[in-house]
PQR file of N, CA, C, O and H, with PARSE charges and radii, in Angstrom:
ATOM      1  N   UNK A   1      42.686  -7.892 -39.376 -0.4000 1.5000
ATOM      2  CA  UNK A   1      41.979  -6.962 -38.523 -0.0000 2.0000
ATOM      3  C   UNK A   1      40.946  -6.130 -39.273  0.5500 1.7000
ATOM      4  O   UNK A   1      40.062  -5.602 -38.599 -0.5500 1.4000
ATOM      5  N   UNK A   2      40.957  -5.974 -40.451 -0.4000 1.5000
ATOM      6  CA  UNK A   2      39.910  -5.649 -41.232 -0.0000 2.0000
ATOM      7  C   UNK A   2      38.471  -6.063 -41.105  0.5500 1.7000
ATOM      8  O   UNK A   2      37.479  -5.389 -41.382 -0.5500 1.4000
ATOM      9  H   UNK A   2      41.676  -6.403 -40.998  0.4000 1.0000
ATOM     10  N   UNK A   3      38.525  -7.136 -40.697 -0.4000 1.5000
ATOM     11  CA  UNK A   3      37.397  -7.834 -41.028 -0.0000 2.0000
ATOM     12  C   UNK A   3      36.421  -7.131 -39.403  0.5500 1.7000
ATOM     13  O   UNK A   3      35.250  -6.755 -39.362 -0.5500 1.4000
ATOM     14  H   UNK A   3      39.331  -7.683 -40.472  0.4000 1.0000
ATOM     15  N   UNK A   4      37.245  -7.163 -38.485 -0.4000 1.5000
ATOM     16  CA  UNK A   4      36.769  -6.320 -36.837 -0.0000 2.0000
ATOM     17  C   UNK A   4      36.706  -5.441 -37.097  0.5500 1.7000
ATOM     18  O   UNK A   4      35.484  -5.364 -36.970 -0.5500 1.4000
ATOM     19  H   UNK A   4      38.196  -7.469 -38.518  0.4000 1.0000
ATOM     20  N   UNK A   5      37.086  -4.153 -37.536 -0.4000 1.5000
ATOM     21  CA  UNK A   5      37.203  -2.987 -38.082 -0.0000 2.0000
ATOM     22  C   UNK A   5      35.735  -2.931 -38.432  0.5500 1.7000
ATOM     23  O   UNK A   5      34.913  -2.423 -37.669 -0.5500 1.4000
ATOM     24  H   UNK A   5      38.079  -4.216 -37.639  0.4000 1.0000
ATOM     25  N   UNK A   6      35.425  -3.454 -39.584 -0.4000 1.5000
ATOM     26  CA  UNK A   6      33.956  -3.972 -40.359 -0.0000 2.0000
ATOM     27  C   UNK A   6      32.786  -4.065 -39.032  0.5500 1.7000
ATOM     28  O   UNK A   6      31.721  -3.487 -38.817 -0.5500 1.4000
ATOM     29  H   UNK A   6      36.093  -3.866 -40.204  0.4000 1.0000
ATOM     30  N   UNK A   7      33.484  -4.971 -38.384 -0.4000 1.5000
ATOM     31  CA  UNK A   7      32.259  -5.474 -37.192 -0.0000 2.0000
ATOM     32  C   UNK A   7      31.784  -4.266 -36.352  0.5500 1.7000
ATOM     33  O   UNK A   7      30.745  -4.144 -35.704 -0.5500 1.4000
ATOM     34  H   UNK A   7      34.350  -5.441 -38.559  0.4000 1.0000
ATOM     35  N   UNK A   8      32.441  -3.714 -36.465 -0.4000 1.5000
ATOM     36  CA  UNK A   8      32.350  -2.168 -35.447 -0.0000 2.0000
ATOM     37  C   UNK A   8      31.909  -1.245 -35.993  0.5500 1.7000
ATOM     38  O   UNK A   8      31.111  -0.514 -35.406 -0.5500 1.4000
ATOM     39  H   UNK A   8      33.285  -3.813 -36.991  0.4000 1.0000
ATOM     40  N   UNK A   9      32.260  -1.031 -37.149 -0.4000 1.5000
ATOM     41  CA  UNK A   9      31.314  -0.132 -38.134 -0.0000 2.0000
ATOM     42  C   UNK A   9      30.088  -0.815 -38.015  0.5500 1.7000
ATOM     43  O   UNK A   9      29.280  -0.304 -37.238 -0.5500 1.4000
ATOM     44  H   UNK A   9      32.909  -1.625 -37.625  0.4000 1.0000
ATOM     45  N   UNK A  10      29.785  -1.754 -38.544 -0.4000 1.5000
ATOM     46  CA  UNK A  10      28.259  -2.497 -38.303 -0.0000 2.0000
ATOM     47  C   UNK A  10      27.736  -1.785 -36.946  0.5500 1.7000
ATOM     48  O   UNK A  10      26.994  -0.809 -36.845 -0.5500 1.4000
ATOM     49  H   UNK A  10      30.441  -2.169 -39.175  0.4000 1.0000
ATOM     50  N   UNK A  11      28.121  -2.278 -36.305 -0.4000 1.5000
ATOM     51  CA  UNK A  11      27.616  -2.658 -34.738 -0.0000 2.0000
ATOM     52  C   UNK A  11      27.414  -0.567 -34.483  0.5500 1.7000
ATOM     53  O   UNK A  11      26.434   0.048 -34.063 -0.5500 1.4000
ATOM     54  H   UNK A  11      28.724  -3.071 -36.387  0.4000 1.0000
ATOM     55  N   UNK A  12      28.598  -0.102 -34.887 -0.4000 1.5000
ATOM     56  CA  UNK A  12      27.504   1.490 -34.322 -0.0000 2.0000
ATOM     57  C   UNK A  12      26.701   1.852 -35.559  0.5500 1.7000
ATOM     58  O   UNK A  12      26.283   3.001 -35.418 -0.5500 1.4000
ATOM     59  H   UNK A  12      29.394  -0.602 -35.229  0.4000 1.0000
ATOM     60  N   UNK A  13      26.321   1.328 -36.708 -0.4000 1.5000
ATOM     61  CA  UNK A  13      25.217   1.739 -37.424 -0.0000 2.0000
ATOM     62  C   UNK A  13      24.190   1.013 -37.229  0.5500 1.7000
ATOM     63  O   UNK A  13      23.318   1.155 -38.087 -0.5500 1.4000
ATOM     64  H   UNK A  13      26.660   0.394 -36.823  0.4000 1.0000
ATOM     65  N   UNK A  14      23.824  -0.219 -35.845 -0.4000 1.5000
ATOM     66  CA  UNK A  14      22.655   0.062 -35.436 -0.0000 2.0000
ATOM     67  C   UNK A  14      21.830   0.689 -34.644  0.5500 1.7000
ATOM     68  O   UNK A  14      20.637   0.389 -34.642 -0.5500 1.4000
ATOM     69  H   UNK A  14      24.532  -0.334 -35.148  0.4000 1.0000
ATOM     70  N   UNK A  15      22.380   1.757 -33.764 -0.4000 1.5000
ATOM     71  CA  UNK A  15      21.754   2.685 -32.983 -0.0000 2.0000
ATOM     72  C   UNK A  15      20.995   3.448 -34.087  0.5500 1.7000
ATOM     73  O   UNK A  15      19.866   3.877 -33.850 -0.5500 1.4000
ATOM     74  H   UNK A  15      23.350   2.001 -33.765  0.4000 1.0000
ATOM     75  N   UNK A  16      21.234   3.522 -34.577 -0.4000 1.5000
ATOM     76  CA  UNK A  16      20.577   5.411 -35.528 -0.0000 2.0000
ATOM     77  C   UNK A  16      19.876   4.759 -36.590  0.5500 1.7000
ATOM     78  O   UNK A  16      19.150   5.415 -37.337 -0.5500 1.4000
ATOM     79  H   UNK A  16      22.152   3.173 -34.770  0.4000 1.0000
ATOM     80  N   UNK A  17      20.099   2.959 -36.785 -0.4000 1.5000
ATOM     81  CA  UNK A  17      18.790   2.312 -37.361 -0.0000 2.0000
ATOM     82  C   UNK A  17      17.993   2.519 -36.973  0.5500 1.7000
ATOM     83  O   UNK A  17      17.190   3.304 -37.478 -0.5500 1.4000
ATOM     84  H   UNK A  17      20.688   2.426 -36.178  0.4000 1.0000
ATOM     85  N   UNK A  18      17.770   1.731 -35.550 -0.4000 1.5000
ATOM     86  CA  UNK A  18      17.412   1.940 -34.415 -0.0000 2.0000
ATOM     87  C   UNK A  18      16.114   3.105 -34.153  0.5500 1.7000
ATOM     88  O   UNK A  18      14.930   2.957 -33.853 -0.5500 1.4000
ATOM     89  H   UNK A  18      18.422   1.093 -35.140  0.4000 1.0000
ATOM     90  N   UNK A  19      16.939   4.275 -34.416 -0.4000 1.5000
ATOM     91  CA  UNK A  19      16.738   5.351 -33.892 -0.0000 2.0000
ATOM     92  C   UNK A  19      15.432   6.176 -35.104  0.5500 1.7000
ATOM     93  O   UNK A  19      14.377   6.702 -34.751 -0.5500 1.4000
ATOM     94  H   UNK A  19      17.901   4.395 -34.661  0.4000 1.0000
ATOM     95  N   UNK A  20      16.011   6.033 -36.674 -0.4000 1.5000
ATOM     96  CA  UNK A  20      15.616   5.682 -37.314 -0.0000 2.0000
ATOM     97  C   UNK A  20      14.112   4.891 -38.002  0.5500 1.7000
ATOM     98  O   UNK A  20      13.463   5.241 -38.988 -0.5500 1.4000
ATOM     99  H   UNK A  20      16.868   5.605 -36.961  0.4000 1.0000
ATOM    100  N   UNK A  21      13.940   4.019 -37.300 -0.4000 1.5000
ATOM    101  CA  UNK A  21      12.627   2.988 -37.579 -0.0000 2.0000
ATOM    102  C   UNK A  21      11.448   3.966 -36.583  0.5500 1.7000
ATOM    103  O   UNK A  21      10.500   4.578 -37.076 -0.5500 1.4000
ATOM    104  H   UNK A  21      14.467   3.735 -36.499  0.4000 1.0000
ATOM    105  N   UNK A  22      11.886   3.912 -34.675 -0.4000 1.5000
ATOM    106  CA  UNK A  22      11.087   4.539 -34.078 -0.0000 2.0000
ATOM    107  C   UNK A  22      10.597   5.666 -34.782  0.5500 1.7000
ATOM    108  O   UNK A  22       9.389   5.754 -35.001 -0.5500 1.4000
ATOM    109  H   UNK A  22      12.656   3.415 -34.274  0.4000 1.0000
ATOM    110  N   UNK A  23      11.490   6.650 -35.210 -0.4000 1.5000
ATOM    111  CA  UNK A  23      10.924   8.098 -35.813 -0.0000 2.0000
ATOM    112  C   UNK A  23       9.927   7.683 -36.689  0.5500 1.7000
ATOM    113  O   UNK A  23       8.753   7.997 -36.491 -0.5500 1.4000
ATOM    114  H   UNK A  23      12.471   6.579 -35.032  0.4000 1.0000
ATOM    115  N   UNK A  24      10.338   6.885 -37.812 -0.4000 1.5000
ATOM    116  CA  UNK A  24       8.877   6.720 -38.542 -0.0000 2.0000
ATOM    117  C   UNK A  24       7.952   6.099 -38.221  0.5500 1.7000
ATOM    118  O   UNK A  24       6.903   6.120 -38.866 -0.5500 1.4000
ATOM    119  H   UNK A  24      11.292   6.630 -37.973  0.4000 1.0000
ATOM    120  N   UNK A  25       8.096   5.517 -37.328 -0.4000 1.5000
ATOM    121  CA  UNK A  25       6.891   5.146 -36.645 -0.0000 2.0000
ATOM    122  C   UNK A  25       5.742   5.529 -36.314  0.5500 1.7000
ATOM    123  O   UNK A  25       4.602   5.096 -36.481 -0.5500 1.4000
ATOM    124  H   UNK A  25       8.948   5.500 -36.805  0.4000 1.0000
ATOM    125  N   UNK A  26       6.283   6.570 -35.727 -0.4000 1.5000
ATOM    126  CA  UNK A  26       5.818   7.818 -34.653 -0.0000 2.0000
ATOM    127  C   UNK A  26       5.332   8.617 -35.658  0.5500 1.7000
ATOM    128  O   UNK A  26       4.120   8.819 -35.739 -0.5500 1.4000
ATOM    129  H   UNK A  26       7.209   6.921 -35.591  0.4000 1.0000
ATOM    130  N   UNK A  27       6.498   9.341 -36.824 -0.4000 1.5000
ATOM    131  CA  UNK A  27       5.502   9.617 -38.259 -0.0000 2.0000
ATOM    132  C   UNK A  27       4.314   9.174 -38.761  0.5500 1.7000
ATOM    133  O   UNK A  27       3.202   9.667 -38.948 -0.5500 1.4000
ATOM    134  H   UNK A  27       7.483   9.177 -36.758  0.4000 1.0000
ATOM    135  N   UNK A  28       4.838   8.112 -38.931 -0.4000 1.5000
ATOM    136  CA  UNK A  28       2.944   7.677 -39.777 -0.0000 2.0000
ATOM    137  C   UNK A  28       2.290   7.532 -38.939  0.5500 1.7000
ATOM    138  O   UNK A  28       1.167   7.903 -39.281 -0.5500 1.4000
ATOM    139  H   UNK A  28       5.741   7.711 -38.780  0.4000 1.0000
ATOM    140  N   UNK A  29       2.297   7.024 -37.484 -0.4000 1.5000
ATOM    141  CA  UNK A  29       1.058   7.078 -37.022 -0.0000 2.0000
ATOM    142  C   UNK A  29       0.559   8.638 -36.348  0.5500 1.7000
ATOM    143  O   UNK A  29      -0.625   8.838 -36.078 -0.5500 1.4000
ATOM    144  H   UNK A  29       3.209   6.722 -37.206  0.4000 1.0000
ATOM    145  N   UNK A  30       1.671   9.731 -36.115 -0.4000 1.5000
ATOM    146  CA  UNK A  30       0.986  11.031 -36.530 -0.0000 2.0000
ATOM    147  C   UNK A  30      -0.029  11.548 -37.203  0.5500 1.7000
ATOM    148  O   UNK A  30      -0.985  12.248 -36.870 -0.5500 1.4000
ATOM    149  H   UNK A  30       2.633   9.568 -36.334  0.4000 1.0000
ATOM    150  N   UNK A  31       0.508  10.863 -38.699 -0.4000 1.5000
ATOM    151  CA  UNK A  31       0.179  11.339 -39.791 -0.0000 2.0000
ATOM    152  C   UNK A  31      -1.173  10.985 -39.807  0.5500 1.7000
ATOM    153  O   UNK A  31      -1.985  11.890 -39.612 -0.5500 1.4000
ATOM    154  H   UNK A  31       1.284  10.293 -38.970  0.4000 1.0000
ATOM    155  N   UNK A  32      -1.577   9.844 -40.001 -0.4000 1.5000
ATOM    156  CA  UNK A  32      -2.682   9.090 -39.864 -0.0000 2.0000
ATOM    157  C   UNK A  32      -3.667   9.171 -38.762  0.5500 1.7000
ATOM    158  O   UNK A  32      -4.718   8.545 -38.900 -0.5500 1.4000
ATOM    159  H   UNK A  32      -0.918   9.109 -40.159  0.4000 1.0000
ATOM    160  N   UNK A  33      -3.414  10.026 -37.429 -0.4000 1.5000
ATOM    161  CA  UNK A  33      -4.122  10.514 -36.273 -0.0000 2.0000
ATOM    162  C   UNK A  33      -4.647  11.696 -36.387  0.5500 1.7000
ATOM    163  O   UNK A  33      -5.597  12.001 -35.667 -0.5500 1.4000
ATOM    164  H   UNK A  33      -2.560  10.534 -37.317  0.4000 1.0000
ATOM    165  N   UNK A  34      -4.130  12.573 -37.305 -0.4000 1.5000
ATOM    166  CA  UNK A  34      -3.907  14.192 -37.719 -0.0000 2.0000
ATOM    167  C   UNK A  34      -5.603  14.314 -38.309  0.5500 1.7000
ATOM    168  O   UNK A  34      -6.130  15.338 -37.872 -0.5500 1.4000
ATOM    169  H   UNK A  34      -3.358  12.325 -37.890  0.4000 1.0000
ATOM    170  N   UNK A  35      -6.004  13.952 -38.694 -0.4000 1.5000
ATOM    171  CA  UNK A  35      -7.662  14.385 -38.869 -0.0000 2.0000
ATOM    172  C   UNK A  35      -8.264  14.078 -37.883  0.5500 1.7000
ATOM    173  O   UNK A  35      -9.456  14.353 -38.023 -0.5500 1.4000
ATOM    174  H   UNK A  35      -5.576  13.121 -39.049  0.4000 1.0000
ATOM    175  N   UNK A  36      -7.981  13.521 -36.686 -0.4000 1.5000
ATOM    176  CA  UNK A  36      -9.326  13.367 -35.465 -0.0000 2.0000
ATOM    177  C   UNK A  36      -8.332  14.565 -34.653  0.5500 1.7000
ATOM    178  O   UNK A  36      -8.319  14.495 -33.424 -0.5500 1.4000
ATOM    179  H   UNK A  36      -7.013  13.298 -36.573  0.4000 1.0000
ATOM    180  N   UNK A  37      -7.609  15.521 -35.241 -0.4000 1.5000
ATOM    181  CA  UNK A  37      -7.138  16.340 -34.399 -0.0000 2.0000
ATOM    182  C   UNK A  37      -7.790  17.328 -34.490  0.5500 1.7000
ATOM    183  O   UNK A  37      -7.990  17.939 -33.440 -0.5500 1.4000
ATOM    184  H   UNK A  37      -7.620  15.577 -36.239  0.4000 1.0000
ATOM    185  N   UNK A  38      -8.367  17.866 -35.751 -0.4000 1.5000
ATOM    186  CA  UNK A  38      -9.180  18.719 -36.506 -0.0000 2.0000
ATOM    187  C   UNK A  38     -10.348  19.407 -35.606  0.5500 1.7000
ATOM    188  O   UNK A  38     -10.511  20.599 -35.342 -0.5500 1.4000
ATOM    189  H   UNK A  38      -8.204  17.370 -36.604  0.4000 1.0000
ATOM    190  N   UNK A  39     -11.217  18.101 -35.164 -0.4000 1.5000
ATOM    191  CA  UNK A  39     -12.761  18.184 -34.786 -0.0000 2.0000
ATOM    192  C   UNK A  39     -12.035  18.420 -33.014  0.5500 1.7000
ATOM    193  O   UNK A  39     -11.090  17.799 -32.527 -0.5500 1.4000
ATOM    194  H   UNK A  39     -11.084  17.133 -35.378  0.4000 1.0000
ATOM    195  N   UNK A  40     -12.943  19.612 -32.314 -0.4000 1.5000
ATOM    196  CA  UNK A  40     -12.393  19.328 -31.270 -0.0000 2.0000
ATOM    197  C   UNK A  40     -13.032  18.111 -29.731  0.5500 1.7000
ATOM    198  O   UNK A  40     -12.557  17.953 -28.607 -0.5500 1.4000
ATOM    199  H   UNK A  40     -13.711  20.117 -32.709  0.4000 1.0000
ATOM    200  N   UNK A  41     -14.110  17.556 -30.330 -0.4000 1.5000
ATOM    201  CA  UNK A  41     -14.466  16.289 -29.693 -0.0000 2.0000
ATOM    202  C   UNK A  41     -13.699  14.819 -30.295  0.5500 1.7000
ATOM    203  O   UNK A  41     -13.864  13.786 -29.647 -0.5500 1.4000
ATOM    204  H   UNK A  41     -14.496  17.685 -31.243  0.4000 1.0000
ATOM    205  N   UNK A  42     -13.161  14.806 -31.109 -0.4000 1.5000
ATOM    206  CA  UNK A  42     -12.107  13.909 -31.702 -0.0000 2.0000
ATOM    207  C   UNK A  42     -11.074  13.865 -30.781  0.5500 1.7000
ATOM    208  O   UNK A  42     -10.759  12.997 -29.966 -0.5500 1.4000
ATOM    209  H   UNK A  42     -13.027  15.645 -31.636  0.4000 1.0000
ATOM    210  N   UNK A  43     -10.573  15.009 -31.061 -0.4000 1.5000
ATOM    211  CA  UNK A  43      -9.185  15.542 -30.404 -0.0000 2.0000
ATOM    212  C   UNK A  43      -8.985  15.212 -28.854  0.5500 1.7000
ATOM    213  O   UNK A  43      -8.150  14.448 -28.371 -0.5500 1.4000
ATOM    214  H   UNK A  43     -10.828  15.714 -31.722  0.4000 1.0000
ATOM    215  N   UNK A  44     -10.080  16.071 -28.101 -0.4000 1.5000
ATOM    216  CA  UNK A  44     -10.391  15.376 -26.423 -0.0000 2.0000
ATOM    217  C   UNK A  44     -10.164  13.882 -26.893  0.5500 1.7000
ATOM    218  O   UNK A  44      -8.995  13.514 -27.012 -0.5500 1.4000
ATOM    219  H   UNK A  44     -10.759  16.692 -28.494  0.4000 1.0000
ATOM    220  N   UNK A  45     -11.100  13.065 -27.147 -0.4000 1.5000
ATOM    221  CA  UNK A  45     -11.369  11.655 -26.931 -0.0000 2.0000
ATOM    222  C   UNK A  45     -10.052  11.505 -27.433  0.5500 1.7000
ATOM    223  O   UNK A  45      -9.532  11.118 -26.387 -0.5500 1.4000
ATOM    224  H   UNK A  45     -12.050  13.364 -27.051  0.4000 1.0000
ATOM    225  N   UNK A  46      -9.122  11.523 -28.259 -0.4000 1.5000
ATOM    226  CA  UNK A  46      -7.898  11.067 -28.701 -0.0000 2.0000
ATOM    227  C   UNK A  46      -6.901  11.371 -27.457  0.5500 1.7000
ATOM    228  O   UNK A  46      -6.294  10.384 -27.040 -0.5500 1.4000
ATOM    229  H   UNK A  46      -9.544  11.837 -29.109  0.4000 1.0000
ATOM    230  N   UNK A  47      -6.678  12.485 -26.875 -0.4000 1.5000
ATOM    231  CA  UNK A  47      -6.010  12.571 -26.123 -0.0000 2.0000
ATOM    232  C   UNK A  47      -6.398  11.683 -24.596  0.5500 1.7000
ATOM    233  O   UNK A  47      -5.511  10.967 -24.129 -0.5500 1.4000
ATOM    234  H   UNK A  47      -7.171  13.287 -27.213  0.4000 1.0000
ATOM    235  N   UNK A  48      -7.396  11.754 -24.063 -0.4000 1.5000
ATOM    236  CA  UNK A  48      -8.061  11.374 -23.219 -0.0000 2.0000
ATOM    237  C   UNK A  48      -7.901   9.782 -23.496  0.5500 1.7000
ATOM    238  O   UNK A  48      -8.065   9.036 -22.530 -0.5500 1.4000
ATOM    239  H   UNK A  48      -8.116  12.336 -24.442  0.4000 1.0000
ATOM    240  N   UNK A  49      -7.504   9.069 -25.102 -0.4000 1.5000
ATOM    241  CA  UNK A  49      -7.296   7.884 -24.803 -0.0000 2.0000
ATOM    242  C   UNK A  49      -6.162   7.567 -24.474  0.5500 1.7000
ATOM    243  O   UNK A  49      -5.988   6.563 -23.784 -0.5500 1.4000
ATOM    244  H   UNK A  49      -7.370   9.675 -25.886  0.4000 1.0000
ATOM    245  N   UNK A  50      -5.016   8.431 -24.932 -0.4000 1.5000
ATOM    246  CA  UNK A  50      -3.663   8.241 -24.903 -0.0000 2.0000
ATOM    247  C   UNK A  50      -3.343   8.615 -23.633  0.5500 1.7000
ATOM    248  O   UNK A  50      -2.212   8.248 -23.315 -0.5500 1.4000
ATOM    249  H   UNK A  50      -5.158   9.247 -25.493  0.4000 1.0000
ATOM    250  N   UNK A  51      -3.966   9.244 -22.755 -0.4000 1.5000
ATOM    251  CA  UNK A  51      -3.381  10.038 -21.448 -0.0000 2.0000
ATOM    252  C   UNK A  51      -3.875   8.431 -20.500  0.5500 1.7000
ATOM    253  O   UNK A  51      -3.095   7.817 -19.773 -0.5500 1.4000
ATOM    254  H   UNK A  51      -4.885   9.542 -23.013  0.4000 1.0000
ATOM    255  N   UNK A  52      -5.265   8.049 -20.754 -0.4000 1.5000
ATOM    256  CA  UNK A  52      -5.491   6.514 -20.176 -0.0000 2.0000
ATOM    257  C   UNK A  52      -4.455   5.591 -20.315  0.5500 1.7000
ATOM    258  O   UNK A  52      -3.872   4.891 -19.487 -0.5500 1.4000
ATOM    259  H   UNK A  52      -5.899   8.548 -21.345  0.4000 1.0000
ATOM    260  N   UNK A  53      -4.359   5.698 -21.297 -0.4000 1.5000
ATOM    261  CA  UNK A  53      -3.176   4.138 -21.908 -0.0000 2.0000
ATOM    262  C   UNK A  53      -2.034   4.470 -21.097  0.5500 1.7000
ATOM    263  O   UNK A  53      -1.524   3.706 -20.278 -0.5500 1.4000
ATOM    264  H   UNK A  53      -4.832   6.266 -21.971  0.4000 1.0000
ATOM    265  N   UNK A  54      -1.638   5.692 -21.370 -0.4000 1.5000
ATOM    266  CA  UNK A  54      -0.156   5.589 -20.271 -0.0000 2.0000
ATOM    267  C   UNK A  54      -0.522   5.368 -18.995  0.5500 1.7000
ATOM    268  O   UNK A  54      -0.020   4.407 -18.412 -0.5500 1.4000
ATOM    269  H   UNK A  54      -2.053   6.313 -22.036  0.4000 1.0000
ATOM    270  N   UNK A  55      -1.401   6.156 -18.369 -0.4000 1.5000
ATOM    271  CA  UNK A  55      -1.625   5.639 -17.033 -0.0000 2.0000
ATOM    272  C   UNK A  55      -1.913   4.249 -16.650  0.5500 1.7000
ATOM    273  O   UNK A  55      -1.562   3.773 -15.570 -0.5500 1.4000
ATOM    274  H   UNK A  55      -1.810   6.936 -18.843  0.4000 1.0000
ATOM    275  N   UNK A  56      -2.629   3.536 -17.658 -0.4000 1.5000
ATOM    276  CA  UNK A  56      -2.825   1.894 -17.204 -0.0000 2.0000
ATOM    277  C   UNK A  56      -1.630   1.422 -17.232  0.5500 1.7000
ATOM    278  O   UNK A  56      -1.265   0.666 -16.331 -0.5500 1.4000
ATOM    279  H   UNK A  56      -2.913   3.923 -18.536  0.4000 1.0000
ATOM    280  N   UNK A  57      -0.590   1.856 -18.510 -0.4000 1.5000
ATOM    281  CA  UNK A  57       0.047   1.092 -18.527 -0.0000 2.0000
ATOM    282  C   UNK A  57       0.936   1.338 -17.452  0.5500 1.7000
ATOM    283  O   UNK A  57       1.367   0.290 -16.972 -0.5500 1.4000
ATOM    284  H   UNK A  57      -0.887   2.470 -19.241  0.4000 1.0000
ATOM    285  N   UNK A  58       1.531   2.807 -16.684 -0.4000 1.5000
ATOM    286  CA  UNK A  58       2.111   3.141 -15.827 -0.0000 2.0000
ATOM    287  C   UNK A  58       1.459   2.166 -14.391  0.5500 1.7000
ATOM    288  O   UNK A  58       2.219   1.845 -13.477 -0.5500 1.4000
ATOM    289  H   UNK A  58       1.181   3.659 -17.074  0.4000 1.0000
ATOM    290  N   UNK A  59       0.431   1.903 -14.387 -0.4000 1.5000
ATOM    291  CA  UNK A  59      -0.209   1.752 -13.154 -0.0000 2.0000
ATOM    292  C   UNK A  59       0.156   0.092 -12.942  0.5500 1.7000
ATOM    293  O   UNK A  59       0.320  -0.487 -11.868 -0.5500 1.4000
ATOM    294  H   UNK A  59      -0.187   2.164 -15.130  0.4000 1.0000
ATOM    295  N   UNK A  60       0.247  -0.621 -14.657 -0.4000 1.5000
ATOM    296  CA  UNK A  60       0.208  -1.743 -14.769 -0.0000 2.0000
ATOM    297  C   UNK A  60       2.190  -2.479 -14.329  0.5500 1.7000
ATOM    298  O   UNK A  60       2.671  -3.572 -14.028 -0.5500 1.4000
ATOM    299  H   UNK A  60       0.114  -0.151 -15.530  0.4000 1.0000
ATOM    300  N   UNK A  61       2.693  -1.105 -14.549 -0.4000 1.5000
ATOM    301  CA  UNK A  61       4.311  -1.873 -14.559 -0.0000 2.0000
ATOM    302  C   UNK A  61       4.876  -1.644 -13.069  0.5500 1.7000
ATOM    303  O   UNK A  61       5.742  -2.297 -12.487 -0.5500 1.4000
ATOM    304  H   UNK A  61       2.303  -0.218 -14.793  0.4000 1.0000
ATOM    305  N   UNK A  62       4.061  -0.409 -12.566 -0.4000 1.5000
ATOM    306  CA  UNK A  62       4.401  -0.600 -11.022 -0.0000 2.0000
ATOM    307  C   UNK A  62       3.580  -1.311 -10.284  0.5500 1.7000
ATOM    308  O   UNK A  62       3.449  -0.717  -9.214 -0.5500 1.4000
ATOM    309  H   UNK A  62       3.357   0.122 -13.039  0.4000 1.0000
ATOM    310  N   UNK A  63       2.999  -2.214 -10.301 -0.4000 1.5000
ATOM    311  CA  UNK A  63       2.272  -3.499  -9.554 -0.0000 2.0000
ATOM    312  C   UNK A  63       2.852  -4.684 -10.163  0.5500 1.7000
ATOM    313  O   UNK A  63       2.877  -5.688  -9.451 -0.5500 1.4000
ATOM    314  H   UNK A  63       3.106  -2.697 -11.170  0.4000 1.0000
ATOM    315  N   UNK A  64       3.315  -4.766 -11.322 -0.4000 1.5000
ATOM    316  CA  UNK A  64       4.333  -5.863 -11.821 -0.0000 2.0000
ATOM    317  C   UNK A  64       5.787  -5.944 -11.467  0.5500 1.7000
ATOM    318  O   UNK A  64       6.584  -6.863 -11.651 -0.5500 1.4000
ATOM    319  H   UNK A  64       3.294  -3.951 -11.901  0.4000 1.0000
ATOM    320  N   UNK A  65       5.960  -4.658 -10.866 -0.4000 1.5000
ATOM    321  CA  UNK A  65       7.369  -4.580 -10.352 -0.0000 2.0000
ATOM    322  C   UNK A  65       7.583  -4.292  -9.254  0.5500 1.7000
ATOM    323  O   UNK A  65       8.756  -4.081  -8.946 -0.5500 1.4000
ATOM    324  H   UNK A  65       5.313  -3.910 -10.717  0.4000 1.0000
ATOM    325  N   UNK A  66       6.418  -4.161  -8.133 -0.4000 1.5000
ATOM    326  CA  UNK A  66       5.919  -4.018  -7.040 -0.0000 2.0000
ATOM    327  C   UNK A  66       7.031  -2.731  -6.761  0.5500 1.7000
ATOM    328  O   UNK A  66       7.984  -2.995  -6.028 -0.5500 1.4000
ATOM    329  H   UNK A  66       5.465  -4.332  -8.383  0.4000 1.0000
ATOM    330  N   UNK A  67       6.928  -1.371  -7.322 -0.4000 1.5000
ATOM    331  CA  UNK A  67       7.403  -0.150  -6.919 -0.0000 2.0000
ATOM    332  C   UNK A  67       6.494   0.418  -5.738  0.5500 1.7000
ATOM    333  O   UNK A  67       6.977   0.962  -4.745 -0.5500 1.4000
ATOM    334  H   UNK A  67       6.154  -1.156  -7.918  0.4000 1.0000
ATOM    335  N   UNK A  68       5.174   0.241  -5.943 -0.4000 1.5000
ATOM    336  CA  UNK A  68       4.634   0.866  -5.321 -0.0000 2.0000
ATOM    337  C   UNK A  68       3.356   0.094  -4.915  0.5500 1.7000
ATOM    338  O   UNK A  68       2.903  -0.735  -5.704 -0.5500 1.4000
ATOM    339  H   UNK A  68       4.782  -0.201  -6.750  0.4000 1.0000
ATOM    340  N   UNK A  69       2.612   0.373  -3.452 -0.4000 1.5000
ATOM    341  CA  UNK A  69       1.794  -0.417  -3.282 -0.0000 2.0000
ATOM    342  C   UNK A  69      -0.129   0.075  -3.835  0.5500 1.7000
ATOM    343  O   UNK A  69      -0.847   0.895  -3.260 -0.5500 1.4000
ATOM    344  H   UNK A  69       2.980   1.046  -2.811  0.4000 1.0000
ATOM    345  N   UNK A  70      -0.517  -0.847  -5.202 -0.4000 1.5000
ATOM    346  CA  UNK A  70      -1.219  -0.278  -5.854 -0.0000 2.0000
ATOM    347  C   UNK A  70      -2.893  -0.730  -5.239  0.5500 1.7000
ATOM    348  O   UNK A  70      -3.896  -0.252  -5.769 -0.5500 1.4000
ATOM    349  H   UNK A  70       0.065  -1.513  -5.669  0.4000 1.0000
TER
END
């Protein structure tokens, strides 16, 4: 039974891998966004692209999943 014991330890240390990878993710590409935050026509256009992207993509998963009629 040792050896299951093992498997289960495994198996919940991949959530917080998991959990783990996303955060740095999200870090470096912070990090690396953080000077067009500076200028404040950077900053608009940066946000203004990211506020687009979710909406396409929002706009794009409820017509693929027919939630709503688009």
């Amino acid at each position: 039974m040792v050896a299951f014991d093992d498997f289960w330890t495994n198996v919940t240390r991949y959530p917080r891998y998991f959990v783990t990878i996303i955060l740095g993710i999200f870090f470096f590409l912070f990090e690396w966004l953080k000077p067009f935050l500076k200028r404040p026509v950077t900053a608009f256009a940066l946000i203004a692209l990211l506020v687009s992207g979710a909406i396409f993509v929002s706009l794009t998963l409820r017509a693929m999943l027919g939630l709503s009629p688009v």
